[in-house]
Steps between C-alpha positions, in 0.01 A plus 500: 500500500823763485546601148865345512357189618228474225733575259762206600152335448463625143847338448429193646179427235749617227788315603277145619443476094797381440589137482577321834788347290674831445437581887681254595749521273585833643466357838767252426742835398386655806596228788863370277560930490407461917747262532757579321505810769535302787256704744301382757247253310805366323695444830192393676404238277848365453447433917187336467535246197822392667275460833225289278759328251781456719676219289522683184881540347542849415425519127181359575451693752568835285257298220231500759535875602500607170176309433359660821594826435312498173165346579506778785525724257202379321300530780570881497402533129224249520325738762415779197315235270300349850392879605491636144304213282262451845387200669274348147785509301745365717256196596510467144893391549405236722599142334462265783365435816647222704323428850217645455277246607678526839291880490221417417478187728639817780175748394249208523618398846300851609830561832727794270742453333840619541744532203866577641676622135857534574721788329537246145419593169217729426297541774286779372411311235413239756279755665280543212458140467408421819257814493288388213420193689433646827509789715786544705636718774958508505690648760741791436663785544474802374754664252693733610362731240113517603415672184575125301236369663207626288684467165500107610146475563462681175738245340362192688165581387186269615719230589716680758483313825391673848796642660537443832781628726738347622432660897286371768109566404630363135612203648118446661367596155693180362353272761142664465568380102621172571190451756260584233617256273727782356863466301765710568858525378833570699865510403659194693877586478413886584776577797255548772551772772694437816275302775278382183709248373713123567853363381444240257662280258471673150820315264645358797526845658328697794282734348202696719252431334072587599293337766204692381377238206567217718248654791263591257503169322480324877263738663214463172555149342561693181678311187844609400624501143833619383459663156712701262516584100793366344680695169460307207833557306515719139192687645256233425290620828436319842441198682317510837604225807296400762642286770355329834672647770748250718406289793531691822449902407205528734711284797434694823877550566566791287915368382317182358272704320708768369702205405240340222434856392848516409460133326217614330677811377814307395265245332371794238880657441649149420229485176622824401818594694635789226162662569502561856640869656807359609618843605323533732640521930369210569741353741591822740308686726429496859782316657573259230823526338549706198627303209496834293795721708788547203821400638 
């Protein structure tokens, strides 16, 4: 590990001691301070909550963004008490499960498991909770700064999952997983690549959205589960979701099925909707229309 990169490290373990409650209490200054200078997440999530709330009157529609704005900024701040307290501590935050029998009933049925954990609350706290119940393989790619890499394996500890990526041999590596009785994890409302994705409904709106878990749930039988970690408010800790994925996500014809992952997806924002990344491009890309020009 680069000295620089150890030493952000050294300042993650100091800084993870204090309380999550502070954290986020910073995080809340952080994302109203984002907002009040109307950059790009700002202006981009303005777009897409009046895409998913469309009927909202304008103060309620400000009311919202504010809200947004600062649980985004708690996911920020929340990252240096996940990497800096490591995975033990952090379970330690966990105050309910709900759906977990739907995972265990998923492991026992011996054809993989696939959990699809949309961009919603804190999914790397959701990583070390699925990760002390079973080994898993997620799909990614890799930071643009390659040197990060080790400092999260250091931070991830024993219950950092395999990382597979996201490119052709690690797509057979997820199916060789799945095969074996395996789970693995994938983003389902990543953008996907040009040629690697379908328009579906997402809010009422076009939005390309993956084939890949649909094939892989079709092609192996595997069970789907949506799951995130909600943000308990005044820094109280977490609450993990687990969902059964919608009717029709392993259909054969790929809009049907991109369709019910977008269901599924929508099903985990609406029990949490401040919580999910609402800035990000969801709706633009590859001949869609962009929402997101400014006049």
């Amino acid at each position: 590990m680069r000295p620089d990169i150890y030493l952000l490290y050294l300042l993650l373990r100091l800084f993870g001691l204090l309380p999550l409650r502070l954290l986020h209490a910073v995080g809340t200054g952080l994302g109203r301070l984002s907002l009040g200078l109307h950059g790009r997440t700002a202006h981009d999530t303005t777009v897409n909550l009046s895409i998913a709330r469309p009927g909202l009157d304008r103060p309620a529609h400000v009311a919202l963004l504010r809200r947004v704005m600062a649980e985004g900024g708690k996911s920020v701040t929340e990252i240096v008490k996940v990497w800096g307290a490591g995975p033990e501590k952090m379970l330690g935050l966990v105050r309910e499960v709900r759906g977990g029998e739907l995972l265990e009933a998923a492991m026992a049925r011996g054809k993989g498991v696939i959990i699809a954990a949309p961009h919603l609350g804190c999914w790397e706290l959701l990583n070390y909770w699925l990760c002390s119940r079973m080994p898993m393989a997620i799909l990614y790619r890799p930071p643009r700064l390659a040197a990060i890499e080790p400092l999260l394996r250091r931070v991830r500890g024993a219950l950092a999952p395999e990382q597979v990526r996201a490119e052709g041999a690690g797509v057979r590596t997820l199916y060789k997983r799945l095969a074996a009785g395996g789970a693995i994890g994938i983003l389902p409302d990543q953008k996907p690549r040009a040629g690697e994705g379908e328009p579906a409904p997402f809010y009422g709106r076009d939005a390309l959205t993956m084939v890949l878990l649909p094939r892989l749930a079709a092609r192996t039988g595997a069970t789907v589960l949506f799951a995130f970690a909600e943000r308990l408010p005044r820094g109280e800790g977490f609450r993990i979701h687990l969902l059964a994925a919608p009717e029709g996500l392993d259909d054969a014809d790929p809009q049907h099925a991109c369709a019910a992952l977008n269901r599924g997806v929508e099903a985990c924002v609406e029990r949490a909707f401040v919580q999910y990344q609402w800035h990000y491009r969801r709706w633009s890309g590859h001949g869609l229309p962009n929402p997101y020009k400014r006049g």
